[in-house]
C-alpha positions in Angstrom: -267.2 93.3 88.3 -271.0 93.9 88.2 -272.6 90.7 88.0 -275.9 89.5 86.2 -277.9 86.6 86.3 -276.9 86.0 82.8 -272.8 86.2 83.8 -274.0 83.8 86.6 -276.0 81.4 84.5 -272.9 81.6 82.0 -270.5 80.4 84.4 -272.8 77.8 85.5 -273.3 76.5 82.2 -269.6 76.9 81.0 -266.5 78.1 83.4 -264.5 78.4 80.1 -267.8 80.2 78.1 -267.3 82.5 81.0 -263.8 83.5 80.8 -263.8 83.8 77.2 -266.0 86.3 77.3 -266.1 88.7 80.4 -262.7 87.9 81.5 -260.5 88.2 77.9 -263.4 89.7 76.5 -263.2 87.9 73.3 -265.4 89.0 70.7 -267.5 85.2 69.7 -265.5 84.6 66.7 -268.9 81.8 65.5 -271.9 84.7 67.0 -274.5 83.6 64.5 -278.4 84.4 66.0 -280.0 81.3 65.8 -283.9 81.4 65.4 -284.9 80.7 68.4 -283.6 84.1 69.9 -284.4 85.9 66.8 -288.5 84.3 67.6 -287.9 85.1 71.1 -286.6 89.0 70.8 -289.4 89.8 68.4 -292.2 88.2 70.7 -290.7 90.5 73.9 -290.4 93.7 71.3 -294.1 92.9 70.1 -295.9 92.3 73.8 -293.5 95.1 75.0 -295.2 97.4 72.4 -298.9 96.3 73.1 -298.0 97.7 77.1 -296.4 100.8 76.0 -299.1 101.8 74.0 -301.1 101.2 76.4 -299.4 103.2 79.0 -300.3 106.1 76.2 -304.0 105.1 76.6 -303.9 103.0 73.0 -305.4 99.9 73.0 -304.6 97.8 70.0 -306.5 95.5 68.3 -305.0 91.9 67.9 -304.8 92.5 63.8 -302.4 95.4 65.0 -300.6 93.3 67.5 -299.9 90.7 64.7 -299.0 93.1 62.3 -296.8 94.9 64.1 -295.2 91.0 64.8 -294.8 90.4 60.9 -293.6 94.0 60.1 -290.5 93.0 62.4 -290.0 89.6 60.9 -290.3 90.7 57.5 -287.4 93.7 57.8 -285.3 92.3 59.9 -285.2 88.3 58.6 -282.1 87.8 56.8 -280.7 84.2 55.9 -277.6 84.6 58.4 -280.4 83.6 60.9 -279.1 80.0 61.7 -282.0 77.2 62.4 -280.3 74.3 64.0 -283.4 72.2 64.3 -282.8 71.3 60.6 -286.4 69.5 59.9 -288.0 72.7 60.4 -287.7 76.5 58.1 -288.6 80.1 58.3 -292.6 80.0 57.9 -292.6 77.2 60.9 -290.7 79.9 63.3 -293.0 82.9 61.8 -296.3 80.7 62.6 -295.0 80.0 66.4 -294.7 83.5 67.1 -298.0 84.1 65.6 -300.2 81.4 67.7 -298.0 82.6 70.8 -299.3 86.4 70.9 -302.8 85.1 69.7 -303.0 82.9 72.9 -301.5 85.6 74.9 -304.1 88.5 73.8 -306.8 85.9 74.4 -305.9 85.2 77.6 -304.6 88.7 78.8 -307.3 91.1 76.9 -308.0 93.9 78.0 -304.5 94.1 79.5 -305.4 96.5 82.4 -305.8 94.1 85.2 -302.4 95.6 86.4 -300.8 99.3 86.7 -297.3 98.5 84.1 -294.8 100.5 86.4 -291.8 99.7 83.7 -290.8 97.8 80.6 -287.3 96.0 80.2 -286.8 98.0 83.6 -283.3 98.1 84.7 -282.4 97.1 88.3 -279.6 96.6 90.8 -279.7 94.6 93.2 -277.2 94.6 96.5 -275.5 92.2 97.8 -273.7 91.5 101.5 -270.0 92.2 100.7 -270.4 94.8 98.1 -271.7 92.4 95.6 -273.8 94.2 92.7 -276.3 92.3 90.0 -278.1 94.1 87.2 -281.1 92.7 85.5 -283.5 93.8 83.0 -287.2 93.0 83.6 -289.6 92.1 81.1 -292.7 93.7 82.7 -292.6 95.0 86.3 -296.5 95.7 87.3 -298.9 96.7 90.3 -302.0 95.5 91.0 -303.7 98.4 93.5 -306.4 95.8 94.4 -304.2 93.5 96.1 -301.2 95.8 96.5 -298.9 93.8 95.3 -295.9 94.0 92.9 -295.3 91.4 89.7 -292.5 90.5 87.9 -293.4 89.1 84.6 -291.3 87.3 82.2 -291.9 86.1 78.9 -290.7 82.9 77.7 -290.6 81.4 74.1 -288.7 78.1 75.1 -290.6 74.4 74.1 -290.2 73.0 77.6 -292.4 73.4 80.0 -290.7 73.1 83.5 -292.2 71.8 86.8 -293.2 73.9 89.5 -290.2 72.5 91.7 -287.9 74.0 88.5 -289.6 77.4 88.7 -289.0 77.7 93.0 -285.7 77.2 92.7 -285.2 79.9 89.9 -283.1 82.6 90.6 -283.5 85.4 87.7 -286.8 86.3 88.7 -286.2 85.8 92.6 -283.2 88.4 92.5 -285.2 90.5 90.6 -287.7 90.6 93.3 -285.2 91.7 95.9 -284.9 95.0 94.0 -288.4 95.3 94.0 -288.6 94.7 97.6 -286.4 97.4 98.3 -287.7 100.1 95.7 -291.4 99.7 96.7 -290.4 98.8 100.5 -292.6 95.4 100.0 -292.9 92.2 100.8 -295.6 91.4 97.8 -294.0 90.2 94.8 -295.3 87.7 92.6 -293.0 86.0 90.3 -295.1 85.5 86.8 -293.7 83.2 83.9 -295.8 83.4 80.8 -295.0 80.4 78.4 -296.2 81.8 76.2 -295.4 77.9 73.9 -298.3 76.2 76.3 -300.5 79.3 76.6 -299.8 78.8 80.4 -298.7 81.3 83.2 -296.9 80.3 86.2 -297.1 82.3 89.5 -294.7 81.9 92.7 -294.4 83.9 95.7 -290.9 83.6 97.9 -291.4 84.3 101.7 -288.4 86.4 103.5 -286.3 83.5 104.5 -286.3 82.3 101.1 -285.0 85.8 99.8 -282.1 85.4 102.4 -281.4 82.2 101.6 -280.9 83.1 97.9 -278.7 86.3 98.7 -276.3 83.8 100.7 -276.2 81.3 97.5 -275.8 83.7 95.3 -272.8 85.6 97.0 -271.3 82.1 97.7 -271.8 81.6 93.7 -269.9 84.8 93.1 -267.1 84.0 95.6 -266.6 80.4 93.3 -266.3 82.5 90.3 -263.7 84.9 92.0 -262.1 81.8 93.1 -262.2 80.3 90.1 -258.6 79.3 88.6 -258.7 76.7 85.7 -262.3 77.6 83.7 -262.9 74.4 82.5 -265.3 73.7 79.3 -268.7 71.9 80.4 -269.8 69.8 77.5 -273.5 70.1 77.0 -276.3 69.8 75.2 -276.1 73.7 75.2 -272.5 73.5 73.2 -274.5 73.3 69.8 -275.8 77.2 70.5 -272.6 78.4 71.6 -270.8 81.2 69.7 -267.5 80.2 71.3 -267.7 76.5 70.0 -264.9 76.9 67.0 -261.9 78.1 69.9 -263.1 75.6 72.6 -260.5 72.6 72.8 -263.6 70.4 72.9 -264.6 71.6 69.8 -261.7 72.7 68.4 -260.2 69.9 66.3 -263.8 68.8 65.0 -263.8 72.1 63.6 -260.2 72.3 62.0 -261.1 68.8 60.1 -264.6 68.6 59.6 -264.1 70.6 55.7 -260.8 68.7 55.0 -261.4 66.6 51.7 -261.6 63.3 52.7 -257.5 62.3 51.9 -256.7 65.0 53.6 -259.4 64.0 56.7 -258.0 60.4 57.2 -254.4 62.0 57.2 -254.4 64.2 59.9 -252.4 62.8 63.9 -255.7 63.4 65.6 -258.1 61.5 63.1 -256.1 58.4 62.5 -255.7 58.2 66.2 -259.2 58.5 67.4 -259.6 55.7 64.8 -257.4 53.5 66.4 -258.6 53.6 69.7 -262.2 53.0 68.7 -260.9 49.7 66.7 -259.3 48.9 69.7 -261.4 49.4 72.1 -264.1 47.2 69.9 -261.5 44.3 69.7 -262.8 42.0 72.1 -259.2 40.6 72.5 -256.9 43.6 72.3 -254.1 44.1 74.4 -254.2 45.8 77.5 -250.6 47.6 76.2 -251.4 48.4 72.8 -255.1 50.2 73.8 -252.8 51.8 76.7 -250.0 52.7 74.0 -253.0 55.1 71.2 -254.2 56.3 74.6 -251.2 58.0 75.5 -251.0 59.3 71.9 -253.9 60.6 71.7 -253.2 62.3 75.5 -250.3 63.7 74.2 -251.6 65.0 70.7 -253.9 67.2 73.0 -251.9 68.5 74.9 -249.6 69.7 72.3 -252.9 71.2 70.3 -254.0 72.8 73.3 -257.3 70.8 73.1 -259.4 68.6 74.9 -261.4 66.3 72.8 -260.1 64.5 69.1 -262.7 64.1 66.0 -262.4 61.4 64.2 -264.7 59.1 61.3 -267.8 58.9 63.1 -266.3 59.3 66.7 -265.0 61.8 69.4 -262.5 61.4 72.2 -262.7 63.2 75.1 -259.6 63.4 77.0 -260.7 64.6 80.7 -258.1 64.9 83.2 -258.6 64.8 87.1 -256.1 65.9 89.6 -255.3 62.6 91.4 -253.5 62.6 94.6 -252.5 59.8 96.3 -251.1 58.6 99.8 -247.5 56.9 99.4 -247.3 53.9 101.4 -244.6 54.9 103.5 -246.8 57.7 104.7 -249.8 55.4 105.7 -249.1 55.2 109.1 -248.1 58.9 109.5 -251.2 60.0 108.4 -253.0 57.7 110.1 -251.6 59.3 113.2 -252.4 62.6 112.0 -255.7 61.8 111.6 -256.1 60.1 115.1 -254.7 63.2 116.8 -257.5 65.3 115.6 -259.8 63.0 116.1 -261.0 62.3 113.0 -260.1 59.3 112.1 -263.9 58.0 112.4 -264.3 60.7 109.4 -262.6 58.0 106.5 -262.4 55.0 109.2 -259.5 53.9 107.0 -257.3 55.5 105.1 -259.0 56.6 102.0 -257.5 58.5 99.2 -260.6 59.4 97.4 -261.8 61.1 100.7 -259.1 62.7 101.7 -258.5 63.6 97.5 -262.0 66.0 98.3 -260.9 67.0 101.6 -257.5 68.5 100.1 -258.9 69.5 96.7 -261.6 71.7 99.1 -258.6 73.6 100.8 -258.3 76.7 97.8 -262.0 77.7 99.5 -262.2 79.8 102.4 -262.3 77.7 105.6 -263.5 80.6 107.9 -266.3 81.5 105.6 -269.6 79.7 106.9 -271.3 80.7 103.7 -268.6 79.0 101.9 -270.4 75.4 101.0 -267.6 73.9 99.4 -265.5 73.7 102.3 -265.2 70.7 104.0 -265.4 71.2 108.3 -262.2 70.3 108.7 -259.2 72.4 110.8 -257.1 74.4 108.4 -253.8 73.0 110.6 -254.7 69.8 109.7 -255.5 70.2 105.9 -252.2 72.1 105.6 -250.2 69.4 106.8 -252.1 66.4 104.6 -251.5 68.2 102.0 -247.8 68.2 102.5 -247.7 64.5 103.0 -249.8 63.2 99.8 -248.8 63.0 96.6 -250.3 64.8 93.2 -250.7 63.9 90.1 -253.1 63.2 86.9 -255.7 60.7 86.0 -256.6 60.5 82.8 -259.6 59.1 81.1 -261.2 59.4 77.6 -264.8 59.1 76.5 -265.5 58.2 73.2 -268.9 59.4 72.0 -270.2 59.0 68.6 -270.3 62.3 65.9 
């Protein structure tokens, strides 16, 4: 597989967003553009213009900049555009991108402080084990004054981040590698524009940083490779995502949310979300009956293939976390085990929790020194825990309001 920052990022944000859709390659069944990346693409096409030109010795005026800005908007608007920031419409995006390439020109005019070298330029980037990433840059640049290289990228986004945010980046820090290796450099400037806050953010990474970020990233891809379950990561990022209607967090909210309200308060999962919120807000409930809707509801998602159950006003979320345990007939024996190796120091008693992480550590590569996840422990001695503990499932449920 050739890898990306944005496969990366994906798997980072969701291990099940992931698989869905560069391992089945699923086509999003809910892929709606939401206007924040409709603003965004049309800010990049309309700076990426204003460079080009000028690579052809035309210099554009800001009237020209803006109207090539509001041509774009006006033929390619359509209302399957979805805003999810519901307090705001069309005209509020429209303005935004108009103050943002205002500020920009302003700040950047006459725009030849730089040689532009290539626009949404493609790279690839190699990796220690045969490891590939592509990227696309927004701006790649040289400045024959200080000869050095520059990496620009252009972001839209309302959040400024801090500077400690920005160092530990990686898009724009793999990107640089490529550079260094095309332009045999070691001068590379990492430039954000945000372009929200009229403010441009500059970072330089020093050689040992580069190296270090090569041996996180190929211990991120190994993780991925690894990777056996793909569990969903519930987020504030879940709202944007175009896999939301399949996802067994999601899942249910979607099959009710449009039932007419008989048919609502009849469906398994409904009336049994409502009963373990009433239940849980009974001061005095019994420890059995709570326990009793709790398997229920355990059950009910298992057999929907789903992990989280809408209700009226509420979610569950039904998260389950492998659990293994030491049987007390084997306390002593592992006790032993851990004496002989001399680590018993390492849990000082016999701890199921940490020898739970030790254990759950063991599908990682042991004799991998990049691998981070793996706990220094001999690969003897894990083996022969593992076949004294016992396994099973903890479950727990969150309820969260709708």
């Amino acid at each position: 597989m050739l890898y990306s920052h944005s496969r990366l990022a994906t798997f980072e944000q969701c291990p099940l967003k992931f698989k869905f859709h560069y391992i089945d390659g699923l086509e999003p069944p809910d892929e709606e553009q939401t206007i924040e990346a409709f603003l965004g693409d049309l800010v990049h096409r309309t700076l990426e213009k204003l460079y080009k030109d000028m690579k052809f010795q035309k210099t554009n005026t800001l009237e020209d900049v803006l109207a090539y800005y509001h041509g774009l908007w006006e033929k390619e608007w359509n209302s399957e555009i979805r805003i999810v920031k519901k307090d705001y419409k069309e005209e509020n995006y429209k303005k935004m991108g108009d103050v943002f390439i205002r500020a920009y020109y302003a700040r950047h005019e006459p725009f030849n402080h730089t040689k532009t070298l290539g626009l949404e330029h493609r790279i690839v980037i190699a990796l220690d084990g045969g490891y590939q990433l592509q990227g696309y840059i927004d701006r790649l640049s040289y400045d024959p004054k200080t000869d050095t290289y520059e990496v620009h990228d252009y972001k839209t986004a309302s959040n400024l981040p801090m500077n400690e945010q920005l160092v530990a980046d990686r898009q724009l820090a793999l990107y640089s590698i490529a550079v260094r290796e095309a332009y045999r450099t070691n001068r590379v400037k990492l430039i954000w524009h945000f372009l929200a806050f009229d403010k441009d953010m500059v970072i330089e990474k020093t050689a040992d940083e580069i190296e270090e970020l090569k041996k996180d990233t190929i211990h991120l891809i190994k993780r991925v490779e690894q990777e056996k379950e793909f569990k969903p990561k519930v987020s504030a990022l879940c709202d944007y995502c175009e896999f939301r209607s399949i996802c067994p967090e999601w899942k249910h909210l979607y099959k009710v949310e449009d039932l007419p309200p008989k048919e609502y308060t009849q469906d398994r999962g409904v009336q049994l979300v409502n009963a373990y919120v009433e239940l849980q807000d009974k001061a005095k409930t019994s420890t059995a009956e709570l326990e009793e809707v709790k398997a229920a509801l355990t059950d009910f998602a298992k057999h929907e293939g789903i992990s989280a159950v809408a209700g009226s006003g509420h979610r569950v979320r039904i998260v389950t976390y492998p659990d293994i345990k030491i049987p007390k007939e084997k306390e002593e024996e592992v006790r032993a085990l851990l004496k002989e190796y001399g680590l018993w120091n390492d849990v000082s008693r016999v701890d199921s929790f940490r020898l739970r992480d030790i254990i759950q550590s063991y599908p990682y590569n042991p004799e991998d020194p990049n691998d981070r996840e793996w706990k220094p422990w001999p690969q003897e001695l894990v083996k022969k825990l593992a076949r004294l503990l016992s396994r099973g499932e903890n479950v727990r449920l969150y309820v969260n309001r709708l």
